[in-house]
N, C-alpha and C positions, 0 to 999 in steps of 0.2 A: 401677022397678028390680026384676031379678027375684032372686029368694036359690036360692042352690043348695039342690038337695033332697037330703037326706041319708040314706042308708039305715041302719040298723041292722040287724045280724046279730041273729036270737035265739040268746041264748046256753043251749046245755043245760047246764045247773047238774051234773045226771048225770055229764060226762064230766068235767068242771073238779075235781069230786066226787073223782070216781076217782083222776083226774090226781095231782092233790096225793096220794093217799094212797097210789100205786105210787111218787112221789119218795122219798115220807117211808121208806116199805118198803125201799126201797132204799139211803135211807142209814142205815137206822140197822141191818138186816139183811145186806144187800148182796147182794138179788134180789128181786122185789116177784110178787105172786099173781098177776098176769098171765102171767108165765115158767112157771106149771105148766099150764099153758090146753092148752102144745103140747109138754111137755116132751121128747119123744123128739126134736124138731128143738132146743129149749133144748142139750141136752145134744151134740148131733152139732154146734151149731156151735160153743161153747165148745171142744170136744175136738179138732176137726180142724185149726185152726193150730196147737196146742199139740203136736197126734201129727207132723205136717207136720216141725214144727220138731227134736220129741225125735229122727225118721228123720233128719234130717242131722245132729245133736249127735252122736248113738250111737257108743257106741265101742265095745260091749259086746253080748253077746248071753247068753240062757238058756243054760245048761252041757249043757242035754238035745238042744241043735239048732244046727245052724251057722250063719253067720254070711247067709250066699244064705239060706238055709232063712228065719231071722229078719225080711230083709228082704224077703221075698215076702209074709210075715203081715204084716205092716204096711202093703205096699202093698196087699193086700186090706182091710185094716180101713181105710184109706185112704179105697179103693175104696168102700166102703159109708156110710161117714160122708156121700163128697162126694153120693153119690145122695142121701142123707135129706136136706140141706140143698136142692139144688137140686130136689129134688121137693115138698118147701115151698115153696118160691118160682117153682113155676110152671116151673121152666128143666129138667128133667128130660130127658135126651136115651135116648130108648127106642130100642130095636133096630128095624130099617125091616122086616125080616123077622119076622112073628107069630109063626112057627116058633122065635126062637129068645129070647121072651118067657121060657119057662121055665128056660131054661138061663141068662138074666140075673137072675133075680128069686134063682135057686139061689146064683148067685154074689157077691150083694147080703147074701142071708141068712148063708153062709158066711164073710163078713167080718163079721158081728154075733158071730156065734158065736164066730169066734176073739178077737173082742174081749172076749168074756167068760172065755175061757178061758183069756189070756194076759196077762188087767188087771193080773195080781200081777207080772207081768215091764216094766210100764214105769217104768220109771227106770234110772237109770246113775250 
């Protein structure tokens, strides 16, 4: 009679280690030490369904710019968000032409910026 041979994984205690104490981090904080590893994508992907969604909610715009005006800044910080997220994840879709490498990276940057200079204008 023959017996099946059975393997066993070794387990690294390391990551089991870890594991447990990103859950624990997480629930009793609600974000765990791993989420600051890469924070700049942490923050662009929490932000962008949320900005996503605020753009169709919006009823409302800053008193200083019009209504087009407002929605073009959003779809640039849009804009910017969705690059940081899929250039995390490998999926980045770059310009085919080299030549116009810097006028994309300009306009990447440009949606950050106004993201900083308009944070105090989201909500409605």
């Amino acid at each position: 009679m023959k017996y099946p041979v059975i393997h066993f994984k070794k387990i690294n205690w390391f990551s089991v280690k870890r594991s447990i104490k990103h859950w624990w981090q997480r629930r009793t904080r609600g974000f765990s030490d791993d989420e600051t590893w890469s924070l700049n994508y942490e923050i662009a992907k929490f932000t962008l369904p949320r900005l996503k969604l605020f753009k169709e909610f919006n009823f409302g715009y800053p008193s200083s710019i019009t209504s087009e005006e407002w929605n073009i800044i959003l779809d640039k910080i849009i804009f910017s968000l969705e690059y940081e997220v899929a250039r995390y994840k490998g999926e980045e879709k770059l310009p085919d032409n080299p030549d116009d490498f810097s006028a994309y990276f300009e306009k990447v940057q440009e949606g950050f910026r106004l993201f900083g200079e308009w944070f105090g204008n989201l909500w409605w």
